[in-house]
N, C-alpha and C positions, 0 to 999 in steps of 0.2 A: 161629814162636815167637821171641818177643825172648829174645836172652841174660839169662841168670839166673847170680849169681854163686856161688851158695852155694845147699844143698839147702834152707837155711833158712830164706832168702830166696826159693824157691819158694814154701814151703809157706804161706807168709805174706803173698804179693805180694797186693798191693791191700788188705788190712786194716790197721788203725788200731791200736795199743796204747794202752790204757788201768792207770792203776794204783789202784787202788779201796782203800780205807782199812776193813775192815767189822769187826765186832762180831758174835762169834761168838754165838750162843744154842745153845739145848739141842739134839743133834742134827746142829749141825754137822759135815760131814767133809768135807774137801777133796778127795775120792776121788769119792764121789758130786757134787759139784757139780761135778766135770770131766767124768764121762759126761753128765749133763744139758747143758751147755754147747757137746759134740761134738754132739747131735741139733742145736743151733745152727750149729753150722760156726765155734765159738771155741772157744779153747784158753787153759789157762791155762798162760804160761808161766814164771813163778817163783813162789810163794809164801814168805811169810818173817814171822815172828814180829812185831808188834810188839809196843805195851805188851798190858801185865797184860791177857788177853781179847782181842786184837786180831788181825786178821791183815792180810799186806798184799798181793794178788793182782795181779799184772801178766797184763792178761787181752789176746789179742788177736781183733778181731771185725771182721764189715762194720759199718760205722756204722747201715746202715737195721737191722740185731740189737740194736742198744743196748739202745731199753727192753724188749725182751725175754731178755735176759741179766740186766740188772737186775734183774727180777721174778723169775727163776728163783733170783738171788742173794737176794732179799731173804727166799724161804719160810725160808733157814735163817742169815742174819745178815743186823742193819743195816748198810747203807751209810753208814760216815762223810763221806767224804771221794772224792773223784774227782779224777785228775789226767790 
């Protein structure tokens, strides 16, 4: 096992962070969309307000999960923006 410096850094080695811009709709909860995302093997690790409607999720995933994170994101807000 390579040295790992931080538990955090464990939990997270080899996945990509992503920060997603989306547009809440009806339904939305960011509670439910982190257990759907754990059957994925991602995690969301900050969420944070933006404008009026918005939120702004810093998710992190294996790259081959992408468009399946996305899809699980999109049943309950648009994706504005991707970073």
């Amino acid at each position: 096992m390579k040295h790992i410096s931080t538990y955090f850094d464990f939990l997270y080695e080899g996945k990509k962070q992503y920060v997603y811009t989306v547009k809440e709709e009806k339904g939305f909860n960011v509670f439910d969309l982190l257990n759907e995302l754990k059957k994925l093997n991602a995690e969301i690790l900050n969420n944070a307000p933006g404008k009026k409607g918005e939120t702004v999720l810093t998710i992190a995933l294996d790259e081959s999960a992408k468009p399946k994170v996305e899809n699980v994101i999109e049943k309950t807000a648009k994706i504005l923006n991707v970073e």
